[in-house]
C-alpha positions as CSV (number, residue, x, y, z in Angstrom):
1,X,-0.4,-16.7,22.5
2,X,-1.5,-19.5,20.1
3,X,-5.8,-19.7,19.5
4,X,-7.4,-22.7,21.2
5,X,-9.7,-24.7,19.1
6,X,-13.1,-25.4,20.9
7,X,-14.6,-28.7,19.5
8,X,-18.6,-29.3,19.5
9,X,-18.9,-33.3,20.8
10,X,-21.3,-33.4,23.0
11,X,-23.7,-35.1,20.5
12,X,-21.1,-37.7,19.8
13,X,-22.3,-40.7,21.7
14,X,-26.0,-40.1,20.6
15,X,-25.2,-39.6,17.0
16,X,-23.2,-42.7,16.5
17,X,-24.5,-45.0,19.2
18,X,-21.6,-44.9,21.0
19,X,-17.9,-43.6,20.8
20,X,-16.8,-46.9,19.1
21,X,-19.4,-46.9,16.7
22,X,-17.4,-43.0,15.3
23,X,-17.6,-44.1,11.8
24,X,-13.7,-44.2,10.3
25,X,-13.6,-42.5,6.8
26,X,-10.2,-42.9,6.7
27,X,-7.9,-45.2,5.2
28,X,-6.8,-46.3,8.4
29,X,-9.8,-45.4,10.3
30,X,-9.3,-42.2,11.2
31,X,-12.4,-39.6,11.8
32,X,-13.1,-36.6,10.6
33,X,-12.5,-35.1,14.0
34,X,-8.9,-36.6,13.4
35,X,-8.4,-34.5,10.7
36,X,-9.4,-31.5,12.1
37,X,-6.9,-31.8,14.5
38,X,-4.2,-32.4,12.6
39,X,-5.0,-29.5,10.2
40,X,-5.3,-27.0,13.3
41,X,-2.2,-28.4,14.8
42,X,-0.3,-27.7,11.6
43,X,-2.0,-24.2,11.7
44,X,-1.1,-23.4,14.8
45,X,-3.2,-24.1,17.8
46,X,-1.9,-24.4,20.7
47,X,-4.9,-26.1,22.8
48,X,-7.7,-27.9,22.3
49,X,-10.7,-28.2,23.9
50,X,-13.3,-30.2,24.1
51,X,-17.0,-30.6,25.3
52,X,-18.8,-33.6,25.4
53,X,-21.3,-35.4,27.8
54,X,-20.1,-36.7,30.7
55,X,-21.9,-39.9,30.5
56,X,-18.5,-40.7,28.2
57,X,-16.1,-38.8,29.4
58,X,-14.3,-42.3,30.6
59,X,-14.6,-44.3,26.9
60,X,-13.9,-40.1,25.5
61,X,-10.6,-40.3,26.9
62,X,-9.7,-43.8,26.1
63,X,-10.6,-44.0,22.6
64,X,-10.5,-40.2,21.3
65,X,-8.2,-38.1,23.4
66,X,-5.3,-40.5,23.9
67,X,-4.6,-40.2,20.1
68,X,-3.5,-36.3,20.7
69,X,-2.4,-35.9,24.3
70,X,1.0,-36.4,23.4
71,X,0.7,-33.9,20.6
72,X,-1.1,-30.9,21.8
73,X,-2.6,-29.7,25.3
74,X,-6.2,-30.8,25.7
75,X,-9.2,-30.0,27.8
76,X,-12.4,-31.1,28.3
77,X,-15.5,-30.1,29.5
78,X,-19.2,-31.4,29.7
79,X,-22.8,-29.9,28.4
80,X,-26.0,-30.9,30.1
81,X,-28.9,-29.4,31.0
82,X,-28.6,-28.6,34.2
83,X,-25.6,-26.1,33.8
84,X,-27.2,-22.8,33.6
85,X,-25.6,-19.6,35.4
86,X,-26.5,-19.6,39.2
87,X,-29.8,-18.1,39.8
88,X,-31.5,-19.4,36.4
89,X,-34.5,-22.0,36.4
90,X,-35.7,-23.5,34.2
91,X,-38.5,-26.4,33.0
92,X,-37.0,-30.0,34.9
93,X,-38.6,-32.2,32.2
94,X,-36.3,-30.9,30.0
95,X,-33.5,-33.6,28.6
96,X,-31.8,-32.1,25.9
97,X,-29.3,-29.4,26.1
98,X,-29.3,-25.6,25.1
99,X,-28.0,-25.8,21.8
100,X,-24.8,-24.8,20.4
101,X,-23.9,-21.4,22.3
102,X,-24.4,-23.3,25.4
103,X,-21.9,-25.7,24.6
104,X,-19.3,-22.8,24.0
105,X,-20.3,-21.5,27.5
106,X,-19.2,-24.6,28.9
107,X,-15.2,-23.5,28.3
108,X,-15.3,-20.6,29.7
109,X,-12.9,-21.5,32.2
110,X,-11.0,-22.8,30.3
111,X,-10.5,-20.3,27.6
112,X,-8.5,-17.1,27.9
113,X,-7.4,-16.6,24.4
114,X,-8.2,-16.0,20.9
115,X,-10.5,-19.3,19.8
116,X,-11.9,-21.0,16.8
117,X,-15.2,-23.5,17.4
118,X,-16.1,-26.2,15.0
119,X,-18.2,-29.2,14.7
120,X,-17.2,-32.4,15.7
121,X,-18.4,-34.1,12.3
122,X,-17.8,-31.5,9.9
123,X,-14.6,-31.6,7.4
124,X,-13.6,-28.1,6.9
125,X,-10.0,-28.5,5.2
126,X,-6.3,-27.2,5.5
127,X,-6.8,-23.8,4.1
128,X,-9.7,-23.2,6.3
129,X,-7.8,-23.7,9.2
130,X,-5.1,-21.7,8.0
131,X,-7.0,-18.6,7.4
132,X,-8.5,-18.8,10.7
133,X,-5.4,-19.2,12.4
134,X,-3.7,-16.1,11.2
135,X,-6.9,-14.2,12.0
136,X,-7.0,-15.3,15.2
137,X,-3.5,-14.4,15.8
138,X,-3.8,-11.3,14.9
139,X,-6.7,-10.0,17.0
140,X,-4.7,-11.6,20.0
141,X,-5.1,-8.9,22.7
142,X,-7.9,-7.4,21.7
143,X,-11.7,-7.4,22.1
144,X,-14.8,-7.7,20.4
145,X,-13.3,-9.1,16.5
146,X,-14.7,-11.9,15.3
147,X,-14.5,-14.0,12.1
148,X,-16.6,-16.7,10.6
149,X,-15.0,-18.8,7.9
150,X,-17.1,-18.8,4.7
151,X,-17.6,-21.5,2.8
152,X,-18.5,-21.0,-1.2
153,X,-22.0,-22.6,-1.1
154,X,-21.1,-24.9,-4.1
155,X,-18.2,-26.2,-2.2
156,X,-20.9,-27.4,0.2
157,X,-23.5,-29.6,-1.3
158,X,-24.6,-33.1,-1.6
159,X,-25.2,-34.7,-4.9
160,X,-27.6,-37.0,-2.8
161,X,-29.7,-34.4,-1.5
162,X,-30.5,-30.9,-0.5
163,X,-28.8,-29.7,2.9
164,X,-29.1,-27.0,4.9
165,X,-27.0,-23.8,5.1
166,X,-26.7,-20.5,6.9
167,X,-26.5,-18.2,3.8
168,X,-23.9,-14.8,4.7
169,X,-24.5,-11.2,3.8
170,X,-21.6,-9.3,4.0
171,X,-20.8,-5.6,3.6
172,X,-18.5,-4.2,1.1
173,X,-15.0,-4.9,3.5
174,X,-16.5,-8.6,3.4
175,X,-17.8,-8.4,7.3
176,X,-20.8,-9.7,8.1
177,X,-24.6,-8.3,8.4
178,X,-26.5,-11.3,8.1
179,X,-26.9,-15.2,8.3
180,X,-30.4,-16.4,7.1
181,X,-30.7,-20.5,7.3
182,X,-32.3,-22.0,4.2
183,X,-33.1,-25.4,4.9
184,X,-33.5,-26.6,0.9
185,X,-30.4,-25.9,-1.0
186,X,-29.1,-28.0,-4.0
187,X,-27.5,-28.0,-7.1
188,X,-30.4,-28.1,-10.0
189,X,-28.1,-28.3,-13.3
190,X,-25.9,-25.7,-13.5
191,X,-27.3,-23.7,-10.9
192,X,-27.6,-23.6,-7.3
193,X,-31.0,-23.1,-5.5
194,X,-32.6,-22.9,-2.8
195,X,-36.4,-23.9,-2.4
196,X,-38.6,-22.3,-0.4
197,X,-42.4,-22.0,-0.6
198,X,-42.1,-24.2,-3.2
199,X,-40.2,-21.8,-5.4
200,X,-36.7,-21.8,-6.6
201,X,-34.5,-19.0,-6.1
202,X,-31.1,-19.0,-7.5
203,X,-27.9,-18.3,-5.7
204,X,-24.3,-17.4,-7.0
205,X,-22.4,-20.3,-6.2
206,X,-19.8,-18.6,-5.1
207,X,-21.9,-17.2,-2.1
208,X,-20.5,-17.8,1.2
209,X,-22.5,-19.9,4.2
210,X,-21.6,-21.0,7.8
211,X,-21.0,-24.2,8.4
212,X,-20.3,-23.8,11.7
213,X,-16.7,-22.5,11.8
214,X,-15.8,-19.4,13.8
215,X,-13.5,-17.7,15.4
216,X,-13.8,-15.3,18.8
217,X,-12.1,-13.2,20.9
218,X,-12.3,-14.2,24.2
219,X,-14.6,-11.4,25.4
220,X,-17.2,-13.4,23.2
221,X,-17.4,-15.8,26.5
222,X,-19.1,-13.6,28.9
223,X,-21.6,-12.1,25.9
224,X,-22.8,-15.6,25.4
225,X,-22.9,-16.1,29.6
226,X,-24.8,-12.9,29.7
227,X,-27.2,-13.4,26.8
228,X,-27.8,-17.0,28.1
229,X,-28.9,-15.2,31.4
230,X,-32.2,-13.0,29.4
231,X,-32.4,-16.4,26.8
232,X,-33.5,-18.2,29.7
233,X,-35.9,-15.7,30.9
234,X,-37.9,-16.0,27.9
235,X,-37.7,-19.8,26.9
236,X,-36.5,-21.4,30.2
237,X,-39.8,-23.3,30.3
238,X,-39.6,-24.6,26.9
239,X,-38.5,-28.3,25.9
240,X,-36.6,-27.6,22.9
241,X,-35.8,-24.4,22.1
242,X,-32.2,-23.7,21.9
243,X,-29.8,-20.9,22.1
244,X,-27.6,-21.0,18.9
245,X,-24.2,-19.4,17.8
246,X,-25.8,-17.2,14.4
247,X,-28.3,-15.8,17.1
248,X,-26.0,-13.7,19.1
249,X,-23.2,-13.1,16.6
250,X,-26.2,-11.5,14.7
251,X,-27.8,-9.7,17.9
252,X,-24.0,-8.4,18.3
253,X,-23.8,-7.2,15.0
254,X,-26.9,-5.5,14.9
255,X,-26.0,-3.7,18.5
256,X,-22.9,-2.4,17.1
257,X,-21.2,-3.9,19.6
258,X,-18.8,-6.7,17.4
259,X,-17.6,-7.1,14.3
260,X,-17.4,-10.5,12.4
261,X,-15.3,-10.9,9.4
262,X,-16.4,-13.5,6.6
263,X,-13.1,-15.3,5.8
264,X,-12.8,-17.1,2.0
265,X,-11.4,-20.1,1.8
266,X,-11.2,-22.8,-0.9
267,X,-11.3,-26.1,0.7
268,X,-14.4,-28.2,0.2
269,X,-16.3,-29.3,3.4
270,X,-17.0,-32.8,3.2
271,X,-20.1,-34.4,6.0
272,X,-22.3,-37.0,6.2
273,X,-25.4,-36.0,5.6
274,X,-27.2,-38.7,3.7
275,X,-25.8,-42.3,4.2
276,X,-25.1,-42.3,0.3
277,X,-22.5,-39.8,1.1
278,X,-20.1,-42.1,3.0
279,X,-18.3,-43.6,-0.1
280,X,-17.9,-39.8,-1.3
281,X,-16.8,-38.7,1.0
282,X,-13.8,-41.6,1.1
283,X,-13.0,-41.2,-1.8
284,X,-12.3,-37.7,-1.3
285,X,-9.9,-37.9,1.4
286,X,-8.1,-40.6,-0.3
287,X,-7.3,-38.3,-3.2
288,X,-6.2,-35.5,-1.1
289,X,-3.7,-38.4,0.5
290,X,-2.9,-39.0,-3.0
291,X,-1.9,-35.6,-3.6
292,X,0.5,-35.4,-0.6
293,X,-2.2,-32.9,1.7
294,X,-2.7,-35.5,4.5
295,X,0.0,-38.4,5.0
296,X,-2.1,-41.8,5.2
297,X,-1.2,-41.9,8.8
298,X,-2.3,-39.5,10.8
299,X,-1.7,-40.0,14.7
């Protein structure tokens, strides 16, 4: 069975003012969502699904999903606040959603297979769908093997600021045993830092950190459904905590229960993150069209 891709986009419309403001990087205006489809499409994937708000679901459909439907099987489905497990209350004056773990719980009907999530807004590259393809297809049928893809931290900055990054600690089969975020990381000459306390501490920059990409078994759905269950226990009544995906990989880890394989791969990830970076980051996909990895159509 081919893996389904599960795309974060429920903070689309809020983002960007609107889908039609979705800023076109490339040279036709295509998105970076664009090209994460068509680099999981050329992988392999034989689904994609999608959760966004359903206060766009209409202007969603018209101008995102009718570039793929006649390419690939899609699914949508919505985040808000008020889906929680039946049973579970929690504080009404609450607006904002639960984070990224509850958006993944909003496929679990939906999903029945190996999957891979990913941010809407994030370019994570060719190879990096590749490798998480073949992984994914081979823990079809089975339970409880995960995988995060891990990008080398130098491969990840801004030369317009510090971003932040979930920095991986992996055993010596390469699976992980830790992600710690460190919210001030940047290149300082030839070295790459992060600050903290007001002190710099070096990093190898070949060190690998999330950026959001994983990869699950399906079994991973009723974990995050069950864990969701105790998180809103505890935090129910507050406004803005939210339950994240690191969390209960980590809490999985730690109980023995999963494992979660830190995948290398050399493609540069490529975001938004200061205004400045726009131009960049055009100019980078332009040179990959130059050197034949993306034709200058896409869709």
């Amino acid at each position: 069975m081919q893996p389904t891709l599960f795309v974060l986009a429920a903070g689309m419309g809020s983002r960007y003012g609107g889908l039609k403001q979705i800023d076109g990087l490339g040279p036709n205006g295509e998105t970076i969502m664009d090209y994460s489809v068509y680099d999981a499409l050329r992988a392999g994937f034989g689904k994609i699904v999608f959760v966004i708000r359903k206060d766009f679901e209409s202007e969603f459909r018209k101008v995102v999903l009718a570039k793929y439907t006649e390419k690939v099987n899609c699914e949508v489905c919505f985040q808000s606040v008020d889906k929680v497990p039946a049973g579970c209350t929690y504080n009404l004056d609450r607006t904002k959603p639960w984070g990224t773990n509850h958006a993944v719980l909003m496929g679990k009907e939906l999903i029945n297979e190996p999957f891979a999530v990913i941010n809407a807004d994030d370019f994570y590259g060719k190879e990096s769908f590749e490798v998480l393809a073949r992984f994914l297809n081979e823990v079809d049928g089975q339970k409880n093997r995960y995988c995060m893809v891990g990008y080398r931290v130098v491969n990840t900055l801004s030369a317009n600021g510090s971003v932040s990054r979930g920095v991986c600690t992996t055993d010596k089969e390469g699976y992980l045993t830790d992600v710690v975020e460190r919210t001030r990381i940047e290149a300082v000459g030839n070295k790459v830092v992060y600050i903290e306390d007001g002190a710099d501490t070096e990093i190898d920059p070949q060190t690998p950190v999330s950026m959001n990409m994983w990869g699950f078994t399906p079994d991973y759905l009723q974990y995050t459904e069950d864990e969701f269950k105790q998180f809103l226990k505890v935090y129910g009544q507050e406004l803005k905590k939210e339950f994240y995906i690191p969390t209960l990989v980590n809490d999985l880890i730690g109980a023995g229960k999963v494992t979660c394989k830190v995948l290398d791969t050399p493609s540069k990830w490529f975001g938004v993150t200061y205004a400045e970076d726009r131009e960049q980051v055009m100019m980078q996909i332009n040179q990959l069209i130059k050197q034949g990895v993306y034709p200058p159509h896409l869709f």
